[in-house]
Structures are given as C-alpha cells and as structure tokens.
C-alpha positions as CSV (number, residue, x, y, z in Angstrom):
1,X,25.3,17.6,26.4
2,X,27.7,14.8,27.7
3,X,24.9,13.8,29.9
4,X,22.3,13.1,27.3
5,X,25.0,11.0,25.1
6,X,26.6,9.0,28.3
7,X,25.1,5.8,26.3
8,X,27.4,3.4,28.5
9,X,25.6,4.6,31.8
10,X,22.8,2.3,33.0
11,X,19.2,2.6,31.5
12,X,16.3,1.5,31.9
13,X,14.9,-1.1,29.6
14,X,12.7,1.3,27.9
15,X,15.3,4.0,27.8
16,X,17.3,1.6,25.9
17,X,14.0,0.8,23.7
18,X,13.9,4.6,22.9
19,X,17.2,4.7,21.8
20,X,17.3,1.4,19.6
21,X,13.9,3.2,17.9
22,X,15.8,6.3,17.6
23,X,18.5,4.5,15.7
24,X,16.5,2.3,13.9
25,X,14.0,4.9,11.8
26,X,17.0,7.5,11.3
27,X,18.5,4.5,9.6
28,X,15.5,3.3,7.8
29,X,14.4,6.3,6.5
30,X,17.7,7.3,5.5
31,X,17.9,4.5,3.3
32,X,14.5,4.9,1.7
33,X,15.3,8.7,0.9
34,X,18.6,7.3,-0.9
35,X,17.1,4.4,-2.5
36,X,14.5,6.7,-4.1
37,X,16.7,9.3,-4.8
38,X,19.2,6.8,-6.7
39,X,16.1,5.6,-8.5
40,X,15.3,8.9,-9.7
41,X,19.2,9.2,-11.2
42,X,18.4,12.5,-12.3
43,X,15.1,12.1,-13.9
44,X,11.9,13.5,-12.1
45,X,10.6,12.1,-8.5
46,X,7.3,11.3,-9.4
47,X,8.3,8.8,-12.2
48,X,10.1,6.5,-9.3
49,X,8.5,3.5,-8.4
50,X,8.5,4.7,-4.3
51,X,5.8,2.3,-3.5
52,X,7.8,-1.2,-3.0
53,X,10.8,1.0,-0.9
54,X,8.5,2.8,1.1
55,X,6.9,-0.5,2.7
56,X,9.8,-2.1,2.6
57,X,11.5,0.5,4.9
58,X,8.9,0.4,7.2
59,X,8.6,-3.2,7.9
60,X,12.5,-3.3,8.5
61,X,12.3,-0.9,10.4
62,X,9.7,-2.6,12.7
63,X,11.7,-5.8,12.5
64,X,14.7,-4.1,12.8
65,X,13.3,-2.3,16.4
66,X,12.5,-5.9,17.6
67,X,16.0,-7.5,16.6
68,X,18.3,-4.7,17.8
69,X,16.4,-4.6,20.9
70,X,17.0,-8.4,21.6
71,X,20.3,-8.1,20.8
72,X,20.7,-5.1,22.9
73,X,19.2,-6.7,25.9
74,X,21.7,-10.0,25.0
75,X,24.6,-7.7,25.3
76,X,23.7,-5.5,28.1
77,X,21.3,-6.9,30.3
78,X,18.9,-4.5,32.1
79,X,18.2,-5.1,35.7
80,X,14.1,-5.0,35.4
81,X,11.7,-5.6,32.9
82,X,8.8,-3.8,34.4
83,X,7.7,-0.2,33.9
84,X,7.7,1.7,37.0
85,X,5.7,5.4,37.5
86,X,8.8,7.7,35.7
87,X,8.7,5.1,32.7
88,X,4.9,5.7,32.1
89,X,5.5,9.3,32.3
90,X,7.9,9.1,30.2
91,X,6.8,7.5,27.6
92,X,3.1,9.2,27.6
93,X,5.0,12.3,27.1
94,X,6.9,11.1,24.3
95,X,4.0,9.8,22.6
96,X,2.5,13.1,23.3
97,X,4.9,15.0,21.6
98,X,5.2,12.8,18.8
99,X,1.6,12.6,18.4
100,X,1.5,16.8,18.4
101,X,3.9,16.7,15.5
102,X,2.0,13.8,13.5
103,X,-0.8,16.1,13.7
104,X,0.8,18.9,12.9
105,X,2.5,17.3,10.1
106,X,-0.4,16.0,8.6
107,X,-1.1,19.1,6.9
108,X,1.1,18.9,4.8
109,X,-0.3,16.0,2.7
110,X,-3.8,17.0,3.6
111,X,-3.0,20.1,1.2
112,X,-1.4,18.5,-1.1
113,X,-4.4,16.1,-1.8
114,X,-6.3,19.7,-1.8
115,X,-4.1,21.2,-4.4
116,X,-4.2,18.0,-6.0
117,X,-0.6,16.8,-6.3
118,X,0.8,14.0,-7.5
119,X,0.2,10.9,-5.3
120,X,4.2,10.4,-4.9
121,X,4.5,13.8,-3.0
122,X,1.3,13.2,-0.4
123,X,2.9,9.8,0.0
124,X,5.8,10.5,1.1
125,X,4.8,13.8,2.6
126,X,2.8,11.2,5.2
127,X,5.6,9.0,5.6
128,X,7.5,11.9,6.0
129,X,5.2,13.0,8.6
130,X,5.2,9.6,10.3
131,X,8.6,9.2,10.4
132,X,9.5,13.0,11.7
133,X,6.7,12.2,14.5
134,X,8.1,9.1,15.5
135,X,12.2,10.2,15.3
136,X,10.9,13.7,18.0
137,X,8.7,11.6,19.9
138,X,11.6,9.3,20.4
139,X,14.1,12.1,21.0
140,X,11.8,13.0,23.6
141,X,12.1,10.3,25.7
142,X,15.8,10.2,25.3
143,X,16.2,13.6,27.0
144,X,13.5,13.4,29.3
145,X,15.2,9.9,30.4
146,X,18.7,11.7,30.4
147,X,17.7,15.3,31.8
148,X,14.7,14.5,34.0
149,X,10.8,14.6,33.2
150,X,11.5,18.3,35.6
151,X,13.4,19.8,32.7
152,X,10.2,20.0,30.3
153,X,7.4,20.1,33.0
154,X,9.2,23.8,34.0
155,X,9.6,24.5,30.7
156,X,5.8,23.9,30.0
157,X,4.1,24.4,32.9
C-alpha cells in the first residue's frame, strides 16, 4: 500500500496525467452530487434543475485536467515527454478497463429508459456511469504504474 501512495517518487509524465485525472473527476463529481443534493434541500430529486451543474461539472473537469496538469508539470518537471512501450500498455489497459465498466454501467440507464423513469435518474445514471468508468479506468493505471503491468497480467491470464 505505501508503494502505490509514494506520490513524491518519480513518474512518468502520464503516470502523473493519471493521477491529476484521478483527482480531478473525484473532485468534480463530488461537487456536482453536492450541488444537486443542496438544490434538492429536502424536496424530491427530480424537481432539481441537474441540467446546468451536470455540464458544468464536466467541462471543469476537462479544464481542470488540463490546468492541473500544466501546473503539475511547472512544479515537478518530468524528465520525458514521450510515451515509451510500458506507457502504451498501460494506458490501453486502463482504457480497457474503464471501457468494461462504461459498458457495464450502461445498463443501468438503458433500463431505466425501459421502465420509463424520469429523465433526471437515466441522466445521471449515465453520468454516473461515465464518471465511475473513468475514476476505475484511472485507478487502473495508477496501480498498474505503481505495482507493475505483471501484477494484473498474472491475475488475468
């Protein structure tokens, strides 16, 4: 476990990438679940206005990855810019996973548009689905950078 948080050991310039977008969409969506939450003050979910807070959170949350991620690199220099063979890997596997769980997750609004629910719940059912994709396929490459691409590939294979 002290090996997959040893942040201050060096990385990679797309380890560091993975964990800024960690960060960044844990933040983000935690912020949208309080807005609407606070919106709601006690009434019922499907009367908030979730529209404007749910595309707001995503676009900060893309320009949020971009800032942090300059500013990272402005602190903490890394020593290469280029992707070698383990940084493909890498990230094709984390996209893999987080891909796997989009689908996965998917269902969820896909029956709720079935059972006809109220556009509020398949809405943020999806963003809920996009977001849990993208903090595990993340997450991925964070412990795959940290424990070694050998850790899941015994695992799985």
């Amino acid at each position: 476990m002290s090996r997959l948080l040893n942040i201050g050991a060096l990385m990679s310039y797309e380890e560091k990438g993975s964990w800024v977008y960690l960060i960044v969409v844990t933040g983000t969506c935690a912020a949208y679940v309080a807005m609407v939450l606070s919106r709601a003050d006690g009434g019922p979910l499907t009367d908030v206005a979730y529209r404007s807070p749910m595309l707001w959170s995503m676009g900060v949350a893309m320009v949020l990855a971009i800032i942090v991620r300059i500013l990272v690199e402005m602190v903490r220099p890394s020593e290469t810019y280029r992707k070698d063979v383990r940084d493909r890997d890498i990230g094709r596997f984390g996209e893999y996973v987080g891909g796997s769980v989009l689908a996965i997750g998917m269902l969820v609004p896909f029956a709720l548009t079935l059972l006809a629910a109220d556009h509020f719940w398949i809405a943020n059912a999806m963003y809920a689905a996009f977001a849990v994709a993208s903090l595990v396929g993340a997450a991925a490459r964070v412990v795959a950078y940290r424990r070694g691409m050998g850790a899941w590939m015994s695992r799985t294979g």
